[in-house]
N, C-alpha and C positions, 0 to 999 in steps of 0.2 A: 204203817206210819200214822202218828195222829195230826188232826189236821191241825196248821198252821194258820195259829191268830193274825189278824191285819189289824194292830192298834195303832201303828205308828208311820209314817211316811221315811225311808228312809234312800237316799242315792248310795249306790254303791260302785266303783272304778274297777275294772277290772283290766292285766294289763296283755297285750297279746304282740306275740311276735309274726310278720308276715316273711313267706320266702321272695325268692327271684317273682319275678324282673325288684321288688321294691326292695327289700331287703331296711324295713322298718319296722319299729315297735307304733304298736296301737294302744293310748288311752281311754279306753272307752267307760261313758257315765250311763247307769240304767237306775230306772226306780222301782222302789219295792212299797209295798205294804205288808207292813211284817209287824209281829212279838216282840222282835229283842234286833238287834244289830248283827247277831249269830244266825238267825234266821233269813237278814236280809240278803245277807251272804252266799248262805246254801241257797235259797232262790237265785241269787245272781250268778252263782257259780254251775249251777243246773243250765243254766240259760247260758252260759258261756260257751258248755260243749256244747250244747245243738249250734250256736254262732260259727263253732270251727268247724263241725261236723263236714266232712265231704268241699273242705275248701285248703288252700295251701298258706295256712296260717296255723297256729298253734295257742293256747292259752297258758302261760303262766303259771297259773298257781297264785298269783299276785290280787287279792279281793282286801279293799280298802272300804269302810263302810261309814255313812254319815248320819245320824239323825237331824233328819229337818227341823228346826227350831220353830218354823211357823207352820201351821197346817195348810194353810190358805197355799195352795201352786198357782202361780199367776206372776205375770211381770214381774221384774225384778225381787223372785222368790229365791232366797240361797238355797241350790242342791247338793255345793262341796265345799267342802273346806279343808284344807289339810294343815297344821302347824307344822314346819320342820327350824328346827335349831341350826343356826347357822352362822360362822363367824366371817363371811364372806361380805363383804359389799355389795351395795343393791346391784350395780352394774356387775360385777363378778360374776353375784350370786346367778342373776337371771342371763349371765351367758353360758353358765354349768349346766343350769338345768331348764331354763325356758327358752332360749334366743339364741340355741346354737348355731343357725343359720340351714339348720338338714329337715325342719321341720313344714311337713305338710299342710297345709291352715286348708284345706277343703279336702273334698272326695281323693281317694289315693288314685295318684296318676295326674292332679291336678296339681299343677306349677301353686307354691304360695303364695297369700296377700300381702 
């Protein structure tokens, strides 16, 4: 394989289902230095299996990828963005998909904030 340029800073999500006792999907954000958006991906997806590798979770298939807009990583540096199309109201919206009340806001096994 030939080697893989680092021009660009990119975050990439990848989404992963855990078993028993949690019985939770996992978000997770990693960064690459990659070529192209397709590259950040196979890096991030590479790194996905060794993440499950020998643990009782699973990965998806689910790689979402961002180019950083600024170079500079630092404070208040945007590493994702996702645009989704929605005819839902804010308050709806964000009990569909963000503030369903089942979500983990720290390390799994730890109660919410």
């Amino acid at each position: 394989m030939s080697e893989i340029s680092r021009d660009e800073w990119y975050a990439v999500r990848c989404i992963f289902r855990w078993g028993e006792p949690y019985n939770a999907y996992e978000e997770r954000i990693t960064l690459w230095r990659a070529g192209s958006a397709e590259e950040a991906v196979l890096l991030a997806e590479r790194e996905a299996e060794k993440y499950v590798d020998g643990h009782d979770f699973e990965y998806l298939g689910l790689a979402q990828s961002y180019r950083l807009a600024d170079e500079t990583i630092g404070h208040g540096a945007e590493l994702f963005s996702l645009l989704r199309e929605s005819d839902l109201e804010p308050r709806e919206y964000l009990g569909t998909f963000f503030d369903t009340g089942d979500e983990r806001q720290g390390a799994i096994g730890e109660s919410g904030s």
